[in-house]
C-alpha positions as CSV (number, residue, x, y, z in Angstrom):
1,X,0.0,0.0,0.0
2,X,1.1,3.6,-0.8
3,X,2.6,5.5,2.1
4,X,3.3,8.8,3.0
5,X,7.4,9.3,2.0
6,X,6.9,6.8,-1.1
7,X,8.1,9.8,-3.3
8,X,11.6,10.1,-1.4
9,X,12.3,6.4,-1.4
10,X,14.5,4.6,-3.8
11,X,12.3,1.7,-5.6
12,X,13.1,-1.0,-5.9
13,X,13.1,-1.9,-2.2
14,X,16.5,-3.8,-2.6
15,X,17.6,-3.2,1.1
16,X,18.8,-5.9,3.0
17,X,16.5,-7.6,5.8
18,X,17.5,-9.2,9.4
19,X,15.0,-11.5,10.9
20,X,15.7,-11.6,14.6
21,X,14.3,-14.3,17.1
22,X,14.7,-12.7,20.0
23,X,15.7,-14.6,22.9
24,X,13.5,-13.2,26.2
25,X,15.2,-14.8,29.2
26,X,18.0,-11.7,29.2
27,X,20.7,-13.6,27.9
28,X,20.8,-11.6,24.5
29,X,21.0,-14.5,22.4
30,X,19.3,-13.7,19.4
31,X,18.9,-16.0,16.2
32,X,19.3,-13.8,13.2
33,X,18.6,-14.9,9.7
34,X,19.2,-12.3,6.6
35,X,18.2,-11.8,3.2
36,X,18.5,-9.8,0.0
37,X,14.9,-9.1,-1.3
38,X,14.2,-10.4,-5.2
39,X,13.9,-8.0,-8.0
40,X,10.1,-9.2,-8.5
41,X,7.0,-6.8,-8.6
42,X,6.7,-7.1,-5.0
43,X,9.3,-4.5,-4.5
44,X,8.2,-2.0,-6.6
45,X,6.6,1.4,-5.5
46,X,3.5,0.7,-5.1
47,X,1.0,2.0,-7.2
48,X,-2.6,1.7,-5.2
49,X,-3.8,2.2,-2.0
50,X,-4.4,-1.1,-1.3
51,X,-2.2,-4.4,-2.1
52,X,-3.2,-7.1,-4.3
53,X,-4.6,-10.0,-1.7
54,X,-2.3,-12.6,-1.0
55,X,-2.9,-16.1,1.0
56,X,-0.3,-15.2,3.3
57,X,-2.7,-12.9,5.4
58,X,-6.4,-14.1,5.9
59,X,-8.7,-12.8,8.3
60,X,-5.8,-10.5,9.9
61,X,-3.6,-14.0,11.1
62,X,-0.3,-15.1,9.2
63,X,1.0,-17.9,10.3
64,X,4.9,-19.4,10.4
65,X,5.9,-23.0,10.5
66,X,9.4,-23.4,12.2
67,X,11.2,-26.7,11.7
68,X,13.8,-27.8,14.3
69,X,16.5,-30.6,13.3
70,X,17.3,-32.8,16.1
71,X,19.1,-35.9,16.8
72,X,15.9,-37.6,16.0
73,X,14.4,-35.9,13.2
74,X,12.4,-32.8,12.5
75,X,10.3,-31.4,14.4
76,X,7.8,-28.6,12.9
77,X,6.1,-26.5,15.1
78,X,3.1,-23.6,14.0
79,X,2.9,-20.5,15.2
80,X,-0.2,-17.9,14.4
81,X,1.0,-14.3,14.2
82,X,-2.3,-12.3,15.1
Protein backbone atom coordinates (compact mmCIF):
# COMPACT_ATOMS: atom_id res chain seq x y z
CA UNK A 1 0.00 0.00 0.00
CA UNK A 2 1.13 3.61 -0.76
CA UNK A 3 2.64 5.55 2.13
CA UNK A 4 3.34 8.80 2.97
CA UNK A 5 7.37 9.34 1.98
CA UNK A 6 6.91 6.77 -1.11
CA UNK A 7 8.15 9.78 -3.27
CA UNK A 8 11.64 10.11 -1.41
CA UNK A 9 12.28 6.38 -1.37
CA UNK A 10 14.47 4.62 -3.80
CA UNK A 11 12.34 1.68 -5.56
CA UNK A 12 13.10 -0.96 -5.92
CA UNK A 13 13.09 -1.93 -2.23
CA UNK A 14 16.52 -3.80 -2.57
CA UNK A 15 17.62 -3.20 1.09
CA UNK A 16 18.84 -5.90 3.00
CA UNK A 17 16.49 -7.61 5.79
CA UNK A 18 17.46 -9.22 9.39
CA UNK A 19 14.96 -11.50 10.91
CA UNK A 20 15.75 -11.57 14.57
CA UNK A 21 14.30 -14.34 17.07
CA UNK A 22 14.74 -12.71 19.99
CA UNK A 23 15.66 -14.62 22.92
CA UNK A 24 13.48 -13.18 26.19
CA UNK A 25 15.21 -14.82 29.20
CA UNK A 26 17.97 -11.68 29.18
CA UNK A 27 20.69 -13.61 27.94
CA UNK A 28 20.76 -11.57 24.49
CA UNK A 29 21.04 -14.50 22.42
CA UNK A 30 19.35 -13.67 19.37
CA UNK A 31 18.86 -15.96 16.21
CA UNK A 32 19.33 -13.79 13.19
CA UNK A 33 18.59 -14.88 9.73
CA UNK A 34 19.16 -12.33 6.60
CA UNK A 35 18.22 -11.77 3.15
CA UNK A 36 18.51 -9.78 -0.01
CA UNK A 37 14.94 -9.11 -1.29
CA UNK A 38 14.21 -10.38 -5.23
CA UNK A 39 13.91 -8.04 -7.95
CA UNK A 40 10.08 -9.17 -8.49
CA UNK A 41 6.99 -6.81 -8.63
CA UNK A 42 6.71 -7.06 -4.95
CA UNK A 43 9.30 -4.49 -4.49
CA UNK A 44 8.19 -1.96 -6.63
CA UNK A 45 6.59 1.40 -5.55
CA UNK A 46 3.53 0.72 -5.11
CA UNK A 47 0.99 1.99 -7.19
CA UNK A 48 -2.56 1.71 -5.20
CA UNK A 49 -3.78 2.22 -2.00
CA UNK A 50 -4.45 -1.08 -1.33
CA UNK A 51 -2.16 -4.45 -2.09
CA UNK A 52 -3.16 -7.07 -4.34
CA UNK A 53 -4.56 -9.98 -1.68
CA UNK A 54 -2.32 -12.63 -1.02
CA UNK A 55 -2.88 -16.07 0.99
CA UNK A 56 -0.30 -15.18 3.26
CA UNK A 57 -2.71 -12.91 5.41
CA UNK A 58 -6.45 -14.08 5.95
CA UNK A 59 -8.75 -12.82 8.31
CA UNK A 60 -5.81 -10.50 9.89
CA UNK A 61 -3.61 -14.00 11.08
CA UNK A 62 -0.30 -15.13 9.15
CA UNK A 63 0.96 -17.93 10.26
CA UNK A 64 4.91 -19.43 10.37
CA UNK A 65 5.88 -22.99 10.50
CA UNK A 66 9.44 -23.45 12.18
CA UNK A 67 11.17 -26.74 11.68
CA UNK A 68 13.82 -27.78 14.25
CA UNK A 69 16.47 -30.55 13.35
CA UNK A 70 17.32 -32.80 16.08
CA UNK A 71 19.12 -35.91 16.85
CA UNK A 72 15.86 -37.56 15.99
CA UNK A 73 14.40 -35.93 13.24
CA UNK A 74 12.38 -32.78 12.53
CA UNK A 75 10.32 -31.44 14.39
CA UNK A 76 7.79 -28.58 12.86
CA UNK A 77 6.10 -26.55 15.15
CA UNK A 78 3.11 -23.65 13.96
CA UNK A 79 2.88 -20.48 15.22
CA UNK A 80 -0.23 -17.87 14.39
CA UNK A 81 1.02 -14.25 14.21
CA UNK A 82 -2.27 -12.27 15.10
Amino acid sequence: MCGEYDALLPWPFSQMVTLMLLDQSGSGKYNVQCFKPEPSSSFWQPKSEMNVASAYVKDDAMFFKVMIDSLIGVVVHGLMLV
